[in-house]
Z-matrix of the N, CA and C atoms (Angstrom, degrees):
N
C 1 1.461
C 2 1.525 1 108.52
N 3 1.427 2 110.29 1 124.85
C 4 1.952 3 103.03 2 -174.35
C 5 1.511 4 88.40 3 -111.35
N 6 1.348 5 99.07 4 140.58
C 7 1.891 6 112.02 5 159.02
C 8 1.208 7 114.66 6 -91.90
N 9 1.185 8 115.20 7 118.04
C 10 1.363 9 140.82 8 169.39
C 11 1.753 10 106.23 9 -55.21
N 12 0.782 11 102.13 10 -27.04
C 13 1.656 12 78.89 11 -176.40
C 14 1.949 13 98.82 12 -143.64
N 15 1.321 14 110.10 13 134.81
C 16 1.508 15 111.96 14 178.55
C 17 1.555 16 115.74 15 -60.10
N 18 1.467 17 118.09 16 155.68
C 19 1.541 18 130.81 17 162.84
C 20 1.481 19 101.55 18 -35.50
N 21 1.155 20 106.42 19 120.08
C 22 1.659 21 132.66 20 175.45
C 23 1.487 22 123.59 21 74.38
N 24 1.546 23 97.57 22 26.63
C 25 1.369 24 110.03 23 172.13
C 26 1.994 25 110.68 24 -77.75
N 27 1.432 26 109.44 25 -20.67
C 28 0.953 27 118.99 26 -179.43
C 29 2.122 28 114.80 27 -75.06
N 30 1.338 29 108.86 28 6.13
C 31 1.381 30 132.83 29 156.98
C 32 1.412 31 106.63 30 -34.99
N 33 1.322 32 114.09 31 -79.81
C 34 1.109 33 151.11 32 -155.20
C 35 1.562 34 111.01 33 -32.35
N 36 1.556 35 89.63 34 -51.46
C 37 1.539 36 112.24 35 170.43
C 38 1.274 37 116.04 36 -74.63
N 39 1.443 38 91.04 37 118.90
C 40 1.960 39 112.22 38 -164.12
C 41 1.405 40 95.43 39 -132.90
N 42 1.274 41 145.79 40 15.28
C 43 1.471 42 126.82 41 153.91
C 44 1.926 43 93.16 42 -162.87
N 45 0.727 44 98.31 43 176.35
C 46 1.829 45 110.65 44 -171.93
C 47 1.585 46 102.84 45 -153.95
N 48 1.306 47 107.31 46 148.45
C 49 1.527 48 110.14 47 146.11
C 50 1.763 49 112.63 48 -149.55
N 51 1.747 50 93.61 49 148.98
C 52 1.273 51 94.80 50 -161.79
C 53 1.563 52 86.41 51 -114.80
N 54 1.344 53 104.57 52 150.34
C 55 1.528 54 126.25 53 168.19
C 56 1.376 55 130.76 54 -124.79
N 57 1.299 56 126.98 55 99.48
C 58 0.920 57 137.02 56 -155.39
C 59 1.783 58 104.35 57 -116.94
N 60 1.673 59 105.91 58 152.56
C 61 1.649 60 85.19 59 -179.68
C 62 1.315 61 99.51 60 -110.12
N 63 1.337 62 116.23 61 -16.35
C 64 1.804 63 115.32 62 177.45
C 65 1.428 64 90.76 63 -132.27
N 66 1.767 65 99.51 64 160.11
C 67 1.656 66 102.22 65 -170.94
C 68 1.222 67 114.55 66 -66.98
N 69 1.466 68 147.53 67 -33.51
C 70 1.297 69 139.44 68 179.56
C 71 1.456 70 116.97 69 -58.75
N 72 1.624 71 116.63 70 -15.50
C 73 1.367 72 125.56 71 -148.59
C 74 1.409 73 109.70 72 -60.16
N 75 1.777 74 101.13 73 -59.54
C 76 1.446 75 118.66 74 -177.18
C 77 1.526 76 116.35 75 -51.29
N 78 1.834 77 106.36 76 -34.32
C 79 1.688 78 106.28 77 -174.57
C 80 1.332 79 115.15 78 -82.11
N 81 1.552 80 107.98 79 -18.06
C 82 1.704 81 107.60 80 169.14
C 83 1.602 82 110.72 81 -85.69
N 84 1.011 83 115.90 82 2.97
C 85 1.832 84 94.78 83 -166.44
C 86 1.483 85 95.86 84 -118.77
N 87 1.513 86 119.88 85 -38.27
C 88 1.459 87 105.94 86 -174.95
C 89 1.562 88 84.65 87 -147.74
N 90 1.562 89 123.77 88 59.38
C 91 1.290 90 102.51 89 141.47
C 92 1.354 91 158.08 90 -71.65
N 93 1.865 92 93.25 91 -39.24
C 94 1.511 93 100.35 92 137.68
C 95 1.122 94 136.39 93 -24.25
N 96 1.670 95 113.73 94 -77.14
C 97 1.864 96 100.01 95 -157.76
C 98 1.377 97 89.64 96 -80.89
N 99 1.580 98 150.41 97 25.16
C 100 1.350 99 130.84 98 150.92
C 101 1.808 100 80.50 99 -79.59
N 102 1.048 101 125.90 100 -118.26
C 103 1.464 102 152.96 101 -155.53
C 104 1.934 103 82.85 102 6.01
N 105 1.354 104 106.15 103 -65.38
C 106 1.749 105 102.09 104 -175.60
C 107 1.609 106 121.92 105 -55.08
N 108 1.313 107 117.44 106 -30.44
C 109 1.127 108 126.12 107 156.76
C 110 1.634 109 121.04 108 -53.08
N 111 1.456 110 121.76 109 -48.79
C 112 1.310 111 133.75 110 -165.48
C 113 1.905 112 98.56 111 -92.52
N 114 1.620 113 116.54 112 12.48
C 115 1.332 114 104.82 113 -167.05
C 116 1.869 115 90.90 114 -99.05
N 117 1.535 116 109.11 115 -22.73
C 118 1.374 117 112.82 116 175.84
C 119 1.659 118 126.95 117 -36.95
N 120 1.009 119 108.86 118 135.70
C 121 1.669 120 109.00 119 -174.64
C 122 1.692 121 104.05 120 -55.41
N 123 1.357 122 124.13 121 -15.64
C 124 1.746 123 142.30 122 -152.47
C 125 1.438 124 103.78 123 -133.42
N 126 1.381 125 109.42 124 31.81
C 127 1.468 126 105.85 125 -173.03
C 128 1.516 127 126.98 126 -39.74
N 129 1.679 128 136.52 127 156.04
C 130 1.542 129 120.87 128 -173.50
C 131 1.911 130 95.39 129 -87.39
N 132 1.164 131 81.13 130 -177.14
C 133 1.557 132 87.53 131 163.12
C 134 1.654 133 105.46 132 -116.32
N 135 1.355 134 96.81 133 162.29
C 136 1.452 135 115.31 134 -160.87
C 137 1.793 136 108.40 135 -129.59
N 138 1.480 137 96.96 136 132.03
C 139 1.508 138 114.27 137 -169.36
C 140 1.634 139 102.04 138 -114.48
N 141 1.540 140 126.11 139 92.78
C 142 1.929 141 106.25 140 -157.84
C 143 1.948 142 80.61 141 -114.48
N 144 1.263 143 86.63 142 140.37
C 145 1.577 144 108.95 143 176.48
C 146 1.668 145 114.33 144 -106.00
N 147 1.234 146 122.40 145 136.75
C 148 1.500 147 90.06 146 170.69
C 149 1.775 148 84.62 147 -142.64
N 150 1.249 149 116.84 148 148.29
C 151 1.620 150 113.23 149 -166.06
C 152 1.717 151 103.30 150 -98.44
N 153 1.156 152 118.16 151 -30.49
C 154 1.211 153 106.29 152 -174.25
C 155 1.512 154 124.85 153 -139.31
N 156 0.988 155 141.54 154 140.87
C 157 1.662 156 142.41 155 -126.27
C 158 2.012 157 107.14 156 -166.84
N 159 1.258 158 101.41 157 170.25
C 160 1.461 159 109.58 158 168.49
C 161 1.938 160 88.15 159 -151.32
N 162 1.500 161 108.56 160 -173.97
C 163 1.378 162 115.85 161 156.15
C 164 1.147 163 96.06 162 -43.21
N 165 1.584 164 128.68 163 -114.91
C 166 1.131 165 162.08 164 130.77
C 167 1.673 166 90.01 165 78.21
N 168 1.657 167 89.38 166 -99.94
C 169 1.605 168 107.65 167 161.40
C 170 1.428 169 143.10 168 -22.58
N 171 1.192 170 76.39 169 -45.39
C 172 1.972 171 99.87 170 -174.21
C 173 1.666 172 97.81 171 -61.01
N 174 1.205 173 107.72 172 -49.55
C 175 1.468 174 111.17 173 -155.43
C 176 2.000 175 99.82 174 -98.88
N 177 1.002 176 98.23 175 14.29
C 178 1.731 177 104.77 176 162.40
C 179 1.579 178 80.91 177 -107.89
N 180 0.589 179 137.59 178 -130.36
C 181 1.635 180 147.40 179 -169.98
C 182 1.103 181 133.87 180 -12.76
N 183 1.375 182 132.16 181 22.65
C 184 0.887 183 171.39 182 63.32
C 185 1.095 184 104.67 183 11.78
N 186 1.411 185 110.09 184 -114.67
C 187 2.061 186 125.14 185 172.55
C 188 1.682 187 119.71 186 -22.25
N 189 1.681 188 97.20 187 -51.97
C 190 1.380 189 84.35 188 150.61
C 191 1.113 190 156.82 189 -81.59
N 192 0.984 191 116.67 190 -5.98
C 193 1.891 192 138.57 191 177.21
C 194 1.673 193 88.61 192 -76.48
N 195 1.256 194 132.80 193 -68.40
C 196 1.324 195 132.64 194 -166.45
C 197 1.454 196 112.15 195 -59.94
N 198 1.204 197 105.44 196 -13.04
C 199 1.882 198 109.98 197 179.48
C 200 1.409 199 100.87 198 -99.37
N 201 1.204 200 129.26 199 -34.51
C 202 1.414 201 118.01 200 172.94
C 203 1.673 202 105.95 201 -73.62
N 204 1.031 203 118.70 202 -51.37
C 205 1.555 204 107.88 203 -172.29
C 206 1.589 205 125.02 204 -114.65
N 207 2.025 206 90.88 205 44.68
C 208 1.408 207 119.40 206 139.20
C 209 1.424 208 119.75 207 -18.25
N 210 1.228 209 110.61 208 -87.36
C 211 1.798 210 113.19 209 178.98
C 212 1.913 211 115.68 210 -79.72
N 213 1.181 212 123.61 211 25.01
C 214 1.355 213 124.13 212 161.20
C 215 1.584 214 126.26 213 -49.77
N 216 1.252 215 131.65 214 126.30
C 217 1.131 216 129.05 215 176.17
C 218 1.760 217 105.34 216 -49.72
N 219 1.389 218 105.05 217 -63.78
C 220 1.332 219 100.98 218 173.59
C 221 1.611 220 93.93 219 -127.03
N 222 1.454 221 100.68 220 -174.65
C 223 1.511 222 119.25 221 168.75
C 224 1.483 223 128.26 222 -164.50
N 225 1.658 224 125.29 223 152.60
C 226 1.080 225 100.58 224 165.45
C 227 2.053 226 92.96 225 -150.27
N 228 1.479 227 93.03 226 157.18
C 229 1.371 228 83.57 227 -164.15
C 230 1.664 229 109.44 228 -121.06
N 231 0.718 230 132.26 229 144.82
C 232 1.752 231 123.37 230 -149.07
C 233 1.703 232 95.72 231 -146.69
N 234 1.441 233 126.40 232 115.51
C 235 0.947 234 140.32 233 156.63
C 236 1.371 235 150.80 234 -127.86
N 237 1.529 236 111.08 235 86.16
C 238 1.668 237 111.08 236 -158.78
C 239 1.095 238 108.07 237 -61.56
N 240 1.712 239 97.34 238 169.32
C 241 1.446 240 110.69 239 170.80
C 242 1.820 241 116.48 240 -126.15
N 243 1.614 242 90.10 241 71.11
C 244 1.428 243 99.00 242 151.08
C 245 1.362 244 125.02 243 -112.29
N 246 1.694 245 100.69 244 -177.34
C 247 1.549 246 89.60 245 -159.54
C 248 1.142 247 128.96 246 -97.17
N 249 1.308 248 133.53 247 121.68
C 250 1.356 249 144.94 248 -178.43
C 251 2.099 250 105.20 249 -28.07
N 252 1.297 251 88.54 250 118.97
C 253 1.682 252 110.57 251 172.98
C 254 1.517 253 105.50 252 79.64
N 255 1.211 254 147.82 253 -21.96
C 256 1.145 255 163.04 254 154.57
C 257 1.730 256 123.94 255 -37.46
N 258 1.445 257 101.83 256 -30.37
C 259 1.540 258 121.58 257 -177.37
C 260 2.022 259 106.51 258 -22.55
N 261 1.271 260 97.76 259 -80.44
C 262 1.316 261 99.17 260 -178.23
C 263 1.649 262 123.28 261 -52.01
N 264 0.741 263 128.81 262 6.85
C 265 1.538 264 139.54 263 -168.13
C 266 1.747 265 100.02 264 -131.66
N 267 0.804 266 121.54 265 -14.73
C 268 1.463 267 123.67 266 178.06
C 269 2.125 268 96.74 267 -114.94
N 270 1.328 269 113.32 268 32.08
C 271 1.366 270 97.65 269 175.20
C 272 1.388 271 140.39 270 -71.38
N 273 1.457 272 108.84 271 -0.60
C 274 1.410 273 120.17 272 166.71
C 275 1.562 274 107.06 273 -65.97
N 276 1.290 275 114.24 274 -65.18
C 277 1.295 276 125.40 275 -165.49
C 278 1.482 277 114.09 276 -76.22
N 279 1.506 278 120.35 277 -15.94
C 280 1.596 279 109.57 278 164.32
C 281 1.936 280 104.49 279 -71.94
N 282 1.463 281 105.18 280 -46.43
C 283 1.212 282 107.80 281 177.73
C 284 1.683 283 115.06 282 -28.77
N 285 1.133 284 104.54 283 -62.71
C 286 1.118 285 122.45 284 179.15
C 287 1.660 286 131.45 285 -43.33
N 288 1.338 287 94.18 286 -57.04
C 289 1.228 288 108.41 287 148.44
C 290 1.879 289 132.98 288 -49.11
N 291 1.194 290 103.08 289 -37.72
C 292 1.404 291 115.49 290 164.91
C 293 1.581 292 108.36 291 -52.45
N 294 1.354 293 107.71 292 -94.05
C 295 1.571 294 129.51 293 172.35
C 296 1.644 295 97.36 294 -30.97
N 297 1.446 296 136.61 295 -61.21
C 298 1.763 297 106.94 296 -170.02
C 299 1.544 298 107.81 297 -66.54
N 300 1.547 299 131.65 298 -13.59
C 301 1.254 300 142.99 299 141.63
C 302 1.556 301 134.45 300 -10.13
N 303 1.580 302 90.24 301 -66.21
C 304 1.413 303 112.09 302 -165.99
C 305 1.536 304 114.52 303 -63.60
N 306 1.149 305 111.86 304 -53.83
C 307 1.813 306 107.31 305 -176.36
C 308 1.425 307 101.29 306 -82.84
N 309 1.145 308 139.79 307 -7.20
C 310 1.275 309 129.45 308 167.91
C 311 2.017 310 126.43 309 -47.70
N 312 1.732 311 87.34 310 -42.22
C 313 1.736 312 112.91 311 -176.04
C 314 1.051 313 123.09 312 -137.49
N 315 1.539 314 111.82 313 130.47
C 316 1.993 315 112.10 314 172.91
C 317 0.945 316 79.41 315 -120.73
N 318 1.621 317 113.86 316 120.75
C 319 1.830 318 115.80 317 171.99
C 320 1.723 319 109.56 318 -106.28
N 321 1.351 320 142.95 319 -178.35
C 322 1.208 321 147.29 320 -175.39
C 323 2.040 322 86.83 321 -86.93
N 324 1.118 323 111.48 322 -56.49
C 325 1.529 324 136.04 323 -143.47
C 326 1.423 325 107.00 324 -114.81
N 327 1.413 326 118.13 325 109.36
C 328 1.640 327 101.29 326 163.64
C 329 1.598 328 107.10 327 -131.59
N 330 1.398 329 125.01 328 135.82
C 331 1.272 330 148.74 329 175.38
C 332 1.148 331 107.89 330 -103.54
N 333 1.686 332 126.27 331 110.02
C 334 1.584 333 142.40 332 153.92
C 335 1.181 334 94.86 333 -124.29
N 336 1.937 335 95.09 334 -178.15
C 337 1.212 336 113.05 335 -160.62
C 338 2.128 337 112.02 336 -80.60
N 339 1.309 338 132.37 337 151.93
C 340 1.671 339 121.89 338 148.77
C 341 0.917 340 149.86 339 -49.87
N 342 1.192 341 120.45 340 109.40
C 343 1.189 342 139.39 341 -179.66
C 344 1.403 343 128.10 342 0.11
N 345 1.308 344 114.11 343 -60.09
C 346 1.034 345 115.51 344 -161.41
C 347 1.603 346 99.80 345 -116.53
N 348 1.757 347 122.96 346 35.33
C 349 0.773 348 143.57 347 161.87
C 350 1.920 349 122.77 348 -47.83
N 351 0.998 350 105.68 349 97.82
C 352 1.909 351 110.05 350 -173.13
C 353 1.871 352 103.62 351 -62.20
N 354 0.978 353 119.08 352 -4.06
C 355 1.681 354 96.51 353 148.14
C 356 1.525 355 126.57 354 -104.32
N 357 1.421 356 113.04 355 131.34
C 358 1.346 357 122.43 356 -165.42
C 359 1.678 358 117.83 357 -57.83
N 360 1.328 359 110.34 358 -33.66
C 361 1.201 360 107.94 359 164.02
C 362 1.777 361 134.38 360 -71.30
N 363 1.372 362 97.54 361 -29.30
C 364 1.667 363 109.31 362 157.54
C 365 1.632 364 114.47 363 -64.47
N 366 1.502 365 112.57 364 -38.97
C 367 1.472 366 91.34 365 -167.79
C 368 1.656 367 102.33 366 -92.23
N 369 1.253 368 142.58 367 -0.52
C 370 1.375 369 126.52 368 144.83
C 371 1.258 370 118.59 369 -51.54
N 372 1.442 371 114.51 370 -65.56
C 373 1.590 372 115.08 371 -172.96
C 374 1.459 373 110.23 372 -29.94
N 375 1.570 374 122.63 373 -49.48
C 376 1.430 375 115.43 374 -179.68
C 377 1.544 376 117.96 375 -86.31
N 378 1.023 377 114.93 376 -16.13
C 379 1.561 378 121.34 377 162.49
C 380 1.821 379 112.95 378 -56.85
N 381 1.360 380 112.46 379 -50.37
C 382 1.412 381 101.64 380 -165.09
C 383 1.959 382 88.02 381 -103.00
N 384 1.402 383 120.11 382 -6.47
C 385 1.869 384 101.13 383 151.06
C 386 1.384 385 103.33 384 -69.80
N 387 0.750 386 147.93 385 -56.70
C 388 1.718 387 137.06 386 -171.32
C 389 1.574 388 104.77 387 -42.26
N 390 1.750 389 112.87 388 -60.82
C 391 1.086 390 99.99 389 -171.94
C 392 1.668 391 134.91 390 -100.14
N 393 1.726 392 86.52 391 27.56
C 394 1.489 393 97.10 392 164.12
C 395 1.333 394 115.18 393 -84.89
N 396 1.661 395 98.39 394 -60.88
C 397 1.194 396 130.23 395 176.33
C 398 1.975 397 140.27 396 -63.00
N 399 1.567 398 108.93 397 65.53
C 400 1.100 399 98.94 398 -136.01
C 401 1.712 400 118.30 399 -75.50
N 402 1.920 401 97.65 400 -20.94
C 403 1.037 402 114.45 401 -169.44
C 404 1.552 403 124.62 402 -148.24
N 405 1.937 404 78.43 403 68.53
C 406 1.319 405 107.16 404 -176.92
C 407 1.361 406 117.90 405 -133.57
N 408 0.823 407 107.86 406 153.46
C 409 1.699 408 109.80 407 179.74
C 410 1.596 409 112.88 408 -83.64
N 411 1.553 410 100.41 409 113.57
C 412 1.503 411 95.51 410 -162.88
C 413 1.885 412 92.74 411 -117.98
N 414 1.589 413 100.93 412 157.20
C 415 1.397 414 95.46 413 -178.41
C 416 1.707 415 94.44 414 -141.01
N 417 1.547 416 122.35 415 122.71
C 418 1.684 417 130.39 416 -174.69
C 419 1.681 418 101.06 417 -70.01
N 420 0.759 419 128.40 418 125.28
C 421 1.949 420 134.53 419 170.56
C 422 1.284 421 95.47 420 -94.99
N 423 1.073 422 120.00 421 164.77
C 424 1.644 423 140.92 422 -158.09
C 425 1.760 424 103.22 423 -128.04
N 426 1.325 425 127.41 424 138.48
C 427 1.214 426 123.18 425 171.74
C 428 1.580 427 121.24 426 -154.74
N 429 1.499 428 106.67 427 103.58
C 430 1.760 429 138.91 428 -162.84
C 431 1.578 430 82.28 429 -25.13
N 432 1.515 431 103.99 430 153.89
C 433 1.474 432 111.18 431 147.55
C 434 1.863 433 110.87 432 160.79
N 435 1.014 434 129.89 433 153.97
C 436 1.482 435 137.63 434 -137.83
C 437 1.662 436 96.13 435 -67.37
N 438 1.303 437 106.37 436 -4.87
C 439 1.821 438 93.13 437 -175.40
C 440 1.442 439 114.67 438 -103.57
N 441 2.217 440 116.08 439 34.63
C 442 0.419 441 134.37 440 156.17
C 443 1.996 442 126.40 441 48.94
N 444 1.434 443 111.27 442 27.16
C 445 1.075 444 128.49 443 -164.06
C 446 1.472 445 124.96 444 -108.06
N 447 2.125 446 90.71 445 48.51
C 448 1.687 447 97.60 446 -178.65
C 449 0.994 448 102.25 447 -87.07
N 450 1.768 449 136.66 448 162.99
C 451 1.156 450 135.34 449 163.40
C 452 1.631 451 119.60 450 -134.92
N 453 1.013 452 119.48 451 -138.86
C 454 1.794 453 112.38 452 179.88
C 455 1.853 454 113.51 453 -110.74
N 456 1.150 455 93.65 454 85.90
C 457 1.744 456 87.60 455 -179.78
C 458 1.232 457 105.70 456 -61.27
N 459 1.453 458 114.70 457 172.60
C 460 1.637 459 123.92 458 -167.53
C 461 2.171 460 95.07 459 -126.12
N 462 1.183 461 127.38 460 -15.84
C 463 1.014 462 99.49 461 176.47
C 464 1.637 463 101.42 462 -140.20
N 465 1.373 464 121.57 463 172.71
C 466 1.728 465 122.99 464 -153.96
C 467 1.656 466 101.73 465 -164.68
N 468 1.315 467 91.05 466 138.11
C 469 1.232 468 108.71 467 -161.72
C 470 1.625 469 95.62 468 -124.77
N 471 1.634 470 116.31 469 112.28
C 472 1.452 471 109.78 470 -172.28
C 473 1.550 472 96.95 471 -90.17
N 474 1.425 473 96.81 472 161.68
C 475 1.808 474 104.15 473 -167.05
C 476 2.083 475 104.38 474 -126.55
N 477 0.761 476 135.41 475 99.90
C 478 1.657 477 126.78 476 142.78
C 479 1.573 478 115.11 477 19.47
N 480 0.870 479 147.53 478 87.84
C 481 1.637 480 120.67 479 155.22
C 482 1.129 481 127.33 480 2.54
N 483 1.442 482 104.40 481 -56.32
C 484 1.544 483 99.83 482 -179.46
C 485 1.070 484 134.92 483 -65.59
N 486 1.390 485 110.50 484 -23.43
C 487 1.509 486 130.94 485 -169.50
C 488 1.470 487 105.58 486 -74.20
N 489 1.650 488 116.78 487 -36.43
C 490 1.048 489 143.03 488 -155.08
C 491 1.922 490 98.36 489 -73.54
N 492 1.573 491 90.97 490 -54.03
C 493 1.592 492 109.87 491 174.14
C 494 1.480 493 123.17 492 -54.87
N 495 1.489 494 111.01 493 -30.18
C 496 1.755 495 123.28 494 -169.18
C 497 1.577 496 83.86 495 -104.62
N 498 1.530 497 157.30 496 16.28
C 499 1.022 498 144.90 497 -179.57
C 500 1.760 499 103.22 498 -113.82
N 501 1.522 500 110.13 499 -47.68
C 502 1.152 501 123.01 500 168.51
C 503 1.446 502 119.42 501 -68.33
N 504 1.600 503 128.96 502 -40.72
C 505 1.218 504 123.84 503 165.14
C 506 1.514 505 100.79 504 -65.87
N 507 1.459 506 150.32 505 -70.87
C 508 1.253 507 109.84 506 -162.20
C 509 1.623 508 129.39 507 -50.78
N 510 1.169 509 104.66 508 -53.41
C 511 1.714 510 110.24 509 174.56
C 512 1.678 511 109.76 510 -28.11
N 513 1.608 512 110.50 511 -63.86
C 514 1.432 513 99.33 512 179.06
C 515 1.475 514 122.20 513 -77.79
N 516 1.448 515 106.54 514 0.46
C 517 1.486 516 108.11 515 170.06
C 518 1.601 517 132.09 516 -65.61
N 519 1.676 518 92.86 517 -37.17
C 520 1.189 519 110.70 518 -154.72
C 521 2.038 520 92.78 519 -126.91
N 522 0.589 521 140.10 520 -5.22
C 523 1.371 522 132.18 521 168.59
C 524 1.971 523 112.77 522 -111.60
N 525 1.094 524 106.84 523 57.89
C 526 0.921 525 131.56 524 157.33
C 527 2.018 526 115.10 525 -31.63
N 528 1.236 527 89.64 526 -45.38
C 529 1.707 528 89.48 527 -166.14
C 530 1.738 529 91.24 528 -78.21
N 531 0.882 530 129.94 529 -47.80
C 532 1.550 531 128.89 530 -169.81
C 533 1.500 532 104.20 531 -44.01
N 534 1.528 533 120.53 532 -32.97
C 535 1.649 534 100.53 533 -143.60
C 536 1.682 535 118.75 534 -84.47
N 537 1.286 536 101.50 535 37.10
C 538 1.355 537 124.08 536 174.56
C 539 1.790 538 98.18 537 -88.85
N 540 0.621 539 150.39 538 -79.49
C 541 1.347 540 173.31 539 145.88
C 542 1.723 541 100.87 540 2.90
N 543 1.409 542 102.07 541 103.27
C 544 1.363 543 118.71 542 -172.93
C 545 1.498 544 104.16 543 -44.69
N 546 1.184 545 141.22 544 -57.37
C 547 1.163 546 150.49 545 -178.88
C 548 1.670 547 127.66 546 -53.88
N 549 1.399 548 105.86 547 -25.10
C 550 1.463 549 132.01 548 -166.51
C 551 2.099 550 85.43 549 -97.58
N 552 1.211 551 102.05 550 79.81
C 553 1.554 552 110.89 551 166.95
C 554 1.946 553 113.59 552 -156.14
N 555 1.143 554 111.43 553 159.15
C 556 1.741 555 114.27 554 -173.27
C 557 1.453 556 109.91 555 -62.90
N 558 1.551 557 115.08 556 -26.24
C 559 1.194 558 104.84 557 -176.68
C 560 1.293 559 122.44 558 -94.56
N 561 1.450 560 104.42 559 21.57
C 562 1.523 561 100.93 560 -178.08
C 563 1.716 562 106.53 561 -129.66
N 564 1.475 563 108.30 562 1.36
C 565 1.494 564 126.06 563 161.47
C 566 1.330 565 113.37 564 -76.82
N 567 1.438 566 126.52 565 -45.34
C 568 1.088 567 158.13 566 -158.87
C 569 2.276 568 101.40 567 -69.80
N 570 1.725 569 95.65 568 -52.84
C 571 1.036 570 91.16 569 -147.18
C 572 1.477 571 95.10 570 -107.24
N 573 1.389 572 94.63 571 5.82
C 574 2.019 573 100.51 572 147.96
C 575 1.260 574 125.81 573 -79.12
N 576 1.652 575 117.35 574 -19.09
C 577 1.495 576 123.58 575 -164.72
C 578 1.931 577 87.75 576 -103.26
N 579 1.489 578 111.16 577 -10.11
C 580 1.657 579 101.42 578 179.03
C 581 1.709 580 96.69 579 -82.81
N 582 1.368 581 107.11 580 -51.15
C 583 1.428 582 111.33 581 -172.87
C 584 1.889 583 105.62 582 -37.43
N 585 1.187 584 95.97 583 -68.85
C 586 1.783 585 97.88 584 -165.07
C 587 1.320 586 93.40 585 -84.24
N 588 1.483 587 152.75 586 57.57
C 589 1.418 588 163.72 587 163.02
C 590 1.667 589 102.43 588 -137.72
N 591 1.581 590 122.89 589 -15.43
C 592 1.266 591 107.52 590 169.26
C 593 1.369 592 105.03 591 -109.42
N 594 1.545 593 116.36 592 -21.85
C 595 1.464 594 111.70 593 169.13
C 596 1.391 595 116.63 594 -67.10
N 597 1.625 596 130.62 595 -39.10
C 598 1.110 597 132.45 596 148.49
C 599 1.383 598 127.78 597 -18.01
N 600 1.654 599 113.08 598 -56.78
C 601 1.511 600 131.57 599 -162.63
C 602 1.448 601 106.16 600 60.46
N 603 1.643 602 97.83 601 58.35
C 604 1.972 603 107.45 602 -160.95
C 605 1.841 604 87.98 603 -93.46
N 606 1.058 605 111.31 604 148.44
C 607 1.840 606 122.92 605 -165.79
C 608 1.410 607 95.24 606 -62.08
N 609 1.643 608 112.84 607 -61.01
C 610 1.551 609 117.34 608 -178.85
C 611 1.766 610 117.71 609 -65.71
N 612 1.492 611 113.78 610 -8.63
C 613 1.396 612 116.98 611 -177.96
C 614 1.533 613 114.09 612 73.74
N 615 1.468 614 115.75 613 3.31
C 616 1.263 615 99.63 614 159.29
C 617 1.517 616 122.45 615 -112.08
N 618 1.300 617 129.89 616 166.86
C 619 1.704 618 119.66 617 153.00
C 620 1.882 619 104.91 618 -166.21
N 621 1.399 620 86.24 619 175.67
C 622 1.192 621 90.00 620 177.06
C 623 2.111 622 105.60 621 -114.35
N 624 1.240 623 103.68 622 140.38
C 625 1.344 624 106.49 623 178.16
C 626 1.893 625 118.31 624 -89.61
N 627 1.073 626 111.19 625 173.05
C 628 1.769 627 119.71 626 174.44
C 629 1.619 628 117.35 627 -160.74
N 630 1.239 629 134.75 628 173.87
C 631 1.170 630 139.41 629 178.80
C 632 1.403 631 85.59 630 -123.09
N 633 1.743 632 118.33 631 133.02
C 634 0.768 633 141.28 632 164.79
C 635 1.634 634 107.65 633 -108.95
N 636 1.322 635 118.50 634 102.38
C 637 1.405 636 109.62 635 -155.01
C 638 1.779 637 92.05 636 -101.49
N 639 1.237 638 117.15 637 -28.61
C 640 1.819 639 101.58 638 178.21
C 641 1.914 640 89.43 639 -162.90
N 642 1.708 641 90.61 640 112.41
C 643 1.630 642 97.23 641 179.04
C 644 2.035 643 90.35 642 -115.29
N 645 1.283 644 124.62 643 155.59
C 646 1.408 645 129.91 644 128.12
C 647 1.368 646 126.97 645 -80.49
N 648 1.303 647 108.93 646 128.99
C 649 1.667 648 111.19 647 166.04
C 650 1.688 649 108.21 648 -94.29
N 651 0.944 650 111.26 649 93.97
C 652 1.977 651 122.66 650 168.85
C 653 1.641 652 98.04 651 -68.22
């Protein structure tokens, strides 16, 4: 496994934005390399989007957004209220949402959902980040779930144990409404960050994976 970029190349990154289409989204797919990102003495600042919400939701995600980006230089946390699974059928108004988006942030870093992600509301979110976002460095996060739609990421981000531990305790801390949902348990967060931590050949055995679908190396 070669690293592309040396210890403290991850500097560089001075603002982020995360895109999420439901509030748990962002903390399951790349909560890690935020939390490892935000462990820096120079932390970035963080721009977290989440497109669609209820009460309920809103106010889990919320608590959690503010617990992950605890140590943020700055932050701001943005959570619509459209309707869960509906995304594609409401494409005027996600659009929309995109575009009042856009001049708000030029981030170093942006995290949405993959492409070829089998829930319909995940695979817009990264459809209209691509075509907001034209010239940015975008990276797809992956997120477990029964429609069985893992595939082969191309780049990996190894994680700490610990990190691994404060990523999985918030999720089940704070998403309370999910834990109905056979799938929505620690040992199956856990043994996604083992999966891409042995494909990695990460020292601690864990990481988190991404699709890096078009990076430049300057």
């Amino acid at each position: 496994m070669i690293a592309l970029w040396p210890d403290g190349a991850g500097r560089h990154v001075r603002s982020i934005l995360c895109i999420g289409a439901h509030c748990d989204d962002i903390e399951i797919g790349c909560g890690g390399t935020l939390l490892r990102l935000l462990d820096r003495d120079d932390p970035p600042a963080v721009t977290w989007v989440v497109l669609s919400s209820n009460a309920e939701r809103r106010a889990e995600g919320l608590a959690s957004a503010n617990n992950v980006l605890a140590r943020a230089r700055q932050k701001e946390i943005v959570i619509g209220e459209l309707r869960d699974g509906y995304l594609p059928y409401l494409g005027e108004a996600v659009k929309d949402f995109f575009e009042a988006l856009k001049p708000r942030v030029s981030p170093d870093l942006i995290f949405t959902h993959y492409r070829d992600d089998r829930h319909q509301d995940h695979r817009l979110a990264c459809e209209l980040t691509w075509n907001t976002f034209r010239d940015h460095a975008i990276l797809e996060y992956e997120v477990p779930k029964f429609d069985g739609d893992f595939g082969a990421p191309n780049l990996f981000v190894p994680l700490d144990e610990d990190v691994c531990d404060r990523k999985i305790r918030n999720v089940m801390d704070h998403f309370r409404s999910q834990q109905d949902r056979r799938w929505f348990t620690p040992d199956v967060f856990r043994a996604v960050l083992r999966l891409r931590g042995m494909e990695a050949n990460a020292p601690s055995g864990y990481a988190e994976a991404f699709y890096a679908r078009k990076l430049i190396l300057a």
